[in-house]
N, C-alpha and C positions, 0 to 999 in steps of 0.2 A: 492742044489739050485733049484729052482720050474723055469719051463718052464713060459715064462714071457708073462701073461694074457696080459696085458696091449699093448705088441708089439702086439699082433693079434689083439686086436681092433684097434691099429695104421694104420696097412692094411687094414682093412674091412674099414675107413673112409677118411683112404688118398690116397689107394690105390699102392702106391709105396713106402715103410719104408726104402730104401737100397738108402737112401740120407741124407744129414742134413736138420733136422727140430727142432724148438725151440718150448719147452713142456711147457714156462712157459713166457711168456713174459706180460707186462702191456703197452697197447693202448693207454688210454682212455684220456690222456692227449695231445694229438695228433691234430691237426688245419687237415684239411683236406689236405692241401698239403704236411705238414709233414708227413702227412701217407702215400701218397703217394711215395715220398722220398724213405721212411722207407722201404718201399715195395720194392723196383727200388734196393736197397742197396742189400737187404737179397738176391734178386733173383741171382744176380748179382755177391756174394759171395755163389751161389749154396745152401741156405737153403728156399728150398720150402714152407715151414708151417710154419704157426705158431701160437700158442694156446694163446689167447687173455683171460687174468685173469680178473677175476673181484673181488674185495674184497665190496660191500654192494649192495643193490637190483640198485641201481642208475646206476652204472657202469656196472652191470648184463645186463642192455639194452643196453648199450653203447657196450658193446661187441656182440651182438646180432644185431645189426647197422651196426658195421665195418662188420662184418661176411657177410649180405647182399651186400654191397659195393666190396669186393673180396671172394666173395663164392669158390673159389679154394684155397686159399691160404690163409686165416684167420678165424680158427675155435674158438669159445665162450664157456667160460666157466662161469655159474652163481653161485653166492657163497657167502657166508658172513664173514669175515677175523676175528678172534677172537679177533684183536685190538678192533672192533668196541665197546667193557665191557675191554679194557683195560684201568683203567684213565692215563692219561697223554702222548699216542697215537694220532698221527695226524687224525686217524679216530674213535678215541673214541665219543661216544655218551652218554651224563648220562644221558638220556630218558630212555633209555634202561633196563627193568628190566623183570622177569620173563612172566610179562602179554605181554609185547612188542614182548618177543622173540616169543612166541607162533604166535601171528601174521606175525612178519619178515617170520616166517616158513610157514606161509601159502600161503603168498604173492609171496614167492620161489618157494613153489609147485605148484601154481598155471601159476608162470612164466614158468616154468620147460614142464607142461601139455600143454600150446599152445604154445610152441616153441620147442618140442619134438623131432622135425625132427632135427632141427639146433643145439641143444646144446652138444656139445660135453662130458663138464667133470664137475661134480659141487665142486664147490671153486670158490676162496680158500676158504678154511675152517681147521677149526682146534683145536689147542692151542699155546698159549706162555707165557711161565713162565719167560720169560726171562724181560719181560721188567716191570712185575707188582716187581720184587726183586728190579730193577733198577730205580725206582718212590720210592719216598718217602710216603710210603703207612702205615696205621697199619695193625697188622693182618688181624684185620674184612676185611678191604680193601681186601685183597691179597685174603681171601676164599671167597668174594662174589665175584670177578671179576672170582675166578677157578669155582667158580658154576654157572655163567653164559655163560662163556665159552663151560663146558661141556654140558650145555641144549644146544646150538648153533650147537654144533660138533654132538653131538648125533641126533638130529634132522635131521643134514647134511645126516650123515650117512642114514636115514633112506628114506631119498629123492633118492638118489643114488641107492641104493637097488632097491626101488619101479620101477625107470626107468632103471637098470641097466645100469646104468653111474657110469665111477670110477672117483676116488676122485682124486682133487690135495691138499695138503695137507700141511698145515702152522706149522710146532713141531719145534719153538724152546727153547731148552730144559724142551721137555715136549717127547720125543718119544716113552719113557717107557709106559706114560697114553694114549698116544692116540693108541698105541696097546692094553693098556688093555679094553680102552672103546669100543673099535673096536672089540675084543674077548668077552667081555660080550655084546654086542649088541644081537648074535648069526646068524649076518646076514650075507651071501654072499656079501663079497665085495672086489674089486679088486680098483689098481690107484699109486700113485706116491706119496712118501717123498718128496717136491720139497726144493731146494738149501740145500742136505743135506750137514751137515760137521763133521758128526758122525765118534766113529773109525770103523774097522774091525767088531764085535761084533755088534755094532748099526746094520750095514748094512745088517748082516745074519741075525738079527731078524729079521727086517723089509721085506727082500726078501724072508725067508722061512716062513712068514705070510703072502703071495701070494701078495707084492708090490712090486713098484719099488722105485730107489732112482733119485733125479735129481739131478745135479751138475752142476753149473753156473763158473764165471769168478772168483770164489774164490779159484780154483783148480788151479787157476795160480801165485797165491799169495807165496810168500816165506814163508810163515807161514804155507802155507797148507802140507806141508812136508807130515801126517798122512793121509791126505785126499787121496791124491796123491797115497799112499802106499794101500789105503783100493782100492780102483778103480783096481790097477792093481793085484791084490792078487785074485779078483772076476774075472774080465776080461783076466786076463794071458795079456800075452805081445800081443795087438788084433792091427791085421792091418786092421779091418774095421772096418766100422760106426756099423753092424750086430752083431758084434763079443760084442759093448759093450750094444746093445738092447737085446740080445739074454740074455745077463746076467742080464737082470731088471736094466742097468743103461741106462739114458738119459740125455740131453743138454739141458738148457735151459741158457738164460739171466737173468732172473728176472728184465730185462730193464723197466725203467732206469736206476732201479738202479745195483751197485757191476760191474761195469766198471773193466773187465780184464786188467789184466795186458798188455800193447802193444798194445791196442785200439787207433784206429787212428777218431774215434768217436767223436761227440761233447758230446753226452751223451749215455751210454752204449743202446744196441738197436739188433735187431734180427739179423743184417748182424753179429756181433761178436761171432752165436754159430763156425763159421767156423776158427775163432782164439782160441778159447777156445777147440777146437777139437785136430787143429795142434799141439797146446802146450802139450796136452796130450799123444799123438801118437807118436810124436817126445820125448817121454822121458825125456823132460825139465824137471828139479826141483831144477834149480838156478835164 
C-alpha cells in the first residue's frame, strides 16, 4: 500500500486531519439557513470539514460562495460530473458535444486560475457506465456518451495536474478505464475514488495507483457485507480516524443523497460522517 498523498494535503489545507471530516458532500441546494443548520449539525457531531462538490461550471461557483461564507470549514471543489453526456441523467445536457466540451474545459481553467488560492480539489469528474447500460440507449448512443465522457475526464485530469489538485472522482462501474485513462495520461496525479463499493482487488488497484477510496452511508447497508470486508482487510481492526486515512480510505456523505443507515436526518447531510464512522469501528455488519 503507498503512503497516502492525499492525507498530507489534508493537513497542509486543514491543518488538523486526526478528526472527522467529510471528503465528499454536495451544498449547493441549501437556502442560506439550511446551511447554516447544516454547519451547527456537523460541528456539533465533531466533523470539522467539509469538501463541498460540484458537478457543472454553475455549482463550481456555488461552491466557491459557500467556501467564502465559512472559509474554515467548507472547502470547494470545481468539476464537471460525467452525467452532464449522460442522456437520461438529471444533469445531462444534449448541447453538449465535442466543440462544447473544449470550452466547458476552458471555462474550468479559467475558474480554477482565479480561484487558485480557494479551490481545493477538482470534480467531480470522471466516468459512468452504469447508467448509459441502464437508458434505453443504442450502441451509437452508449460510445458517443463513453467518448465524450472520456474528453471530459481527460481534460479533468489535465486541469488537476497543471495546479496540482487531486481529483474526486465519479467511476461507476467504469474503475478499470478511469485508471487506464489516468495511466495513459502520463501525468502526476493523486485524489480520491469517491462512494467507492468496489471489492478487495478494486481497492489495491486504485490505492497502489497512488489514490484514495471514499466510502459513504452505503457501508452501513446490509448488502454492503464485501464493502465492509474490503475496508477492514486494508485498515486491519483500526481504532482511529488515522488508522483509516493512513491507509488511503476516507468518509464522506455524498449528501443528500445515500442516507446511512440509522440517520436521525431529514436528508442525509455532513453531521452523519460521525454515524457512518461508529458503525464501522464498532464492527457492525447486521
Amino acid at each position: 500500500m503507498k503512503n497516502s498523498k492525499l492525507l498530507q494535503y489534508f493537513e497542509e489545507k486543514f491543518g488538523n486531519v486526526d478528526s472527522l471530516f467529510d471528503t465528499h458532500t454536495h451544498l449547493m441546494s441549501l437556502s442560506d439557513d439550511e446551511l447554516d443548520a447544516t454547519v451547527k449539525r456537523a460541528k456539533d457531531n465533531g466533523v470539522n470539514y467539509m469538501v463541498d462538490v460540484a458537478v457543472d461550471l454553475e455549482t463550481s461557483l456555488k461552491t466557491l460562495q459557500k467556501h467564502k461564507k465559512f472559509p474554515e470549514i467548507i472547502f470547494p471543489t470545481v468539476g464537471i460530473d460525467p452525467e452532464v453526456v449522460v442522456p437520461g441523467s438529471d444533469l445531462y445536457d444534449d448541447s453538449i458535444d465535442e466543440k462544447k466540451i473544449d470550452q466547458l474545459l476552458r471555462e474550468l481553467a479559467q475558474l480554477v486560475e482565479e480561484n487558485k488560492e480557494d479551490v481545493l480539489m477538482i470534480g467531480e469528474c470522471g466516468l459512468d457506465y452504469y447508467w448509459i447500460e441502464k437508458q434505453n440507449l443504442t450502441d451509437e448512443e452508449k460510445e458517443r456518451s463513453k467518448s465524450l465522457q472520456k474528453k471530459l475526464f481527460i481534460g479533468q485530469l489535465e486541469i488537476s495536474s497543471k495546479y496540482s489538485l487531486p481529483l474526486t472522482m465519479h467511476h461507476r462501474d467504469s474503475l478499470d478505464d478511469c485508471l487506464k485513462f489516468i495511466l495513459e495520461s502520463g501525468l502526476d496525479l493523486f485524489g480520491i475514488f469517491h462512494s467507492f463499493t468496489g471489492n478487495l482487488n478494486d481497492a489495491k488497484n486504485a490505492i497502489d495507483s497512488g489514490f484514495a477510496i471514499g466510502v459513504n452511508g452505503i457501508a452501513t447497508y446490509k448488502s454492503a457485507e464485501e464493502l465492509r470486508f474490503c475496508i477492514h482487510e486494508i485498515a486491519g481492526e483500526f481504532e482511529a480516524l488515522l488508522d483509516l486515512y493512513k491507509n488511503n480510505i476516507f468518509l464522506e456523505t455524498d449528501a443528500p443523497f445515500l442516507q446511512p443507515r440509522g440517520s436521525k436526518t431529514k436528508i442525509n447531510e455532513a453531521s452523519n460522517i460521525k454515524l457512518i464512522y461508529d458503525f464501522l469501528a464498532n464492527g457492525q455488519t447486521d
